[in-house]
N, C-alpha and C positions, 0 to 999 in steps of 0.2 A: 968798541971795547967796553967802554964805560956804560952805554946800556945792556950788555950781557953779564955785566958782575951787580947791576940791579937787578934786573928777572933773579938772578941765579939765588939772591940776599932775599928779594921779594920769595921766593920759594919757599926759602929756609927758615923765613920768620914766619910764614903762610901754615907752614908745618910744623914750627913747636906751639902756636897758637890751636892748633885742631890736636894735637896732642894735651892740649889741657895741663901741662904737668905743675903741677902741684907750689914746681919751685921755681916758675915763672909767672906764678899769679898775680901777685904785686905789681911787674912788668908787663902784662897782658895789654891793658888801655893803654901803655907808652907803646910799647909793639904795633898793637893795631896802626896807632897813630901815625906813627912811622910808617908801615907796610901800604897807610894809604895815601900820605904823601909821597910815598915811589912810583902807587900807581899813575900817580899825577900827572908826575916830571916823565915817567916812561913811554916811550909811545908805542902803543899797541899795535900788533901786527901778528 
């Protein structure tokens, strides 16, 4: 459970970061940072 509501977050941060928007920018490097610590802890499959 608790690794399907990461992918799902890892997605959704995946995708306002390639949306670039304007009013996430500030946020962008803490986002990344975050989306690549999930990839971390998540195990790929």
């Amino acid at each position: 459970m608790r690794t399907e509501i990461d992918l799902h977050v890892m997605q959704d941060i995946g995708a306002i970061i390639r949306a670039g928007a304007p009013a996430i920018e500030p946020l962008s490097a803490e986002l990344k940072a975050l989306l690549e610590a999930l990839r971390r802890v998540t195990p790929q499959g």
